[in-house]
PADOSE-105368 format. One record per residue (C-alpha): x negated, y, z. Coordinates in pm, whole numbers, plus 50000, padded with zeros to 5 digits. Example, Ala and Ser with C-alpha at 12.3 -4.5 7.8 and 13.67 -1.06 7.14 Angstrom:
BEGIN
NODE    east   north      up
NODE   48770   49550   50780
NODE   48633   49894   50714
! end
This chain:
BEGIN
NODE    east   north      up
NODE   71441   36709   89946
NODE   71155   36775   90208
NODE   71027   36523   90280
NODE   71064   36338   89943
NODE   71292   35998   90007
NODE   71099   35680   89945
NODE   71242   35620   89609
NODE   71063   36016   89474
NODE   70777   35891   89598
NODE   70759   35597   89422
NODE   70903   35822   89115
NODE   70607   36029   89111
NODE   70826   36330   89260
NODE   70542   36461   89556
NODE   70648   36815   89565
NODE   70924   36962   89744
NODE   71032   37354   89850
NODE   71145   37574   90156
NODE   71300   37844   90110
NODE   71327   38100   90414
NODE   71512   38340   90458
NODE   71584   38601   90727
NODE   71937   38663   90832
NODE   71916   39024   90917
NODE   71685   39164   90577
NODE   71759   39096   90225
NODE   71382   39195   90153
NODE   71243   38916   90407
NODE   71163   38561   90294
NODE   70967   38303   90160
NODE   70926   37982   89955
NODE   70703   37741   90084
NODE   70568   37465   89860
NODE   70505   37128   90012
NODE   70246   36894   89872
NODE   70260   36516   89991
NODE   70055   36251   89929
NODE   70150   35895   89802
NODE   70118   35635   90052
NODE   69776   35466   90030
NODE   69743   35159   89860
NODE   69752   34848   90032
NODE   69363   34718   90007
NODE   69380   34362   89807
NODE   69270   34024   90044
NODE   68938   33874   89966
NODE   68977   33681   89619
NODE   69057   33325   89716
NODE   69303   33251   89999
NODE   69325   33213   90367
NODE   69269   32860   90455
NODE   69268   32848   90814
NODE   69240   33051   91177
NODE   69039   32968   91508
NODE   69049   33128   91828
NODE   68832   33221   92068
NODE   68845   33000   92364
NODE   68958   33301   92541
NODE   69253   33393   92339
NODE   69098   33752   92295
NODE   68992   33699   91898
NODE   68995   33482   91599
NODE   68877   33425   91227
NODE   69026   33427   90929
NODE   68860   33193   90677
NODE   68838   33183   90295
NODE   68834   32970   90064
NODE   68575   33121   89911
NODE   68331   33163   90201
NODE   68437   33482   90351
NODE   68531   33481   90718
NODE   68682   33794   90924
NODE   68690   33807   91265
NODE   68953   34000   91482
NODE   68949   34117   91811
NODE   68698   34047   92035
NODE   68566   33755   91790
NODE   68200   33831   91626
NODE   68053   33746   91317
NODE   67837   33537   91269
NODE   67756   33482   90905
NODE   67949   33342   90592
NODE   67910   33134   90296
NODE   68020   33444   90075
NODE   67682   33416   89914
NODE   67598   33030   89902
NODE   67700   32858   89568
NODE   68008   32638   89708
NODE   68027   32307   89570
NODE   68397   32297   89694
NODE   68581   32563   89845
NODE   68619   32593   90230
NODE   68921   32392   90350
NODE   68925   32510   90690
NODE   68749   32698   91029
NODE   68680   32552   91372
NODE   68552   32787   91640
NODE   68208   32632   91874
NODE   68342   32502   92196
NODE   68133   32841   92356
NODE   68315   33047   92116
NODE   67967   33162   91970
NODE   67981   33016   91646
NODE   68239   32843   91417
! end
């Protein structure tokens, strides 16, 4: 089946044919062999888990933070630093954004 159903993929099956034919010659044709690639793999969080999200006073971005320190911003929210690299004593509970929005 081109393409291969969800379920081939998944089945290692990543290879399907065409066959072509023309109507009007016996002599004229062609099998086509289709290649597809597996979907990509999903790209794992950062180890710990998401403990809490701030906005930007605008409403335009936030941050994600970790428990372990990291913190991704989104949108139109910078970075500014983590604690990916300190030595926590306890993990990060939460995230608060600066009243300017220029800091957290």
């Amino acid at each position: 089946m081109c393409p291969p159903t969800a379920d081939q993929v998944n089945q290692g099956y990543l290879r399907c044919f065409i066959i072509m034919e023309d109507q009007d010659s016996v002599d004229n044709g062609a099998i086509v062999a289709l290649d597809y690639a597996a979907a990509p793999a999903t790209p794992a969080p950062p180890a710990g888990s998401a403990v809490g999200m701030a906005s930007t006073p605008d409403g335009s971005g936030y941050w994600v933070a970790w428990s372990n320190g990291i913190v991704n911003p989104h949108g139109s929210a910078q970075s500014y630093g983590d604690a990916s690299h300190l030595t926590l004593n306890q993990p990060i509970t939460h995230i608060v954004s600066t009243p300017d929005g220029k800091g957290y």
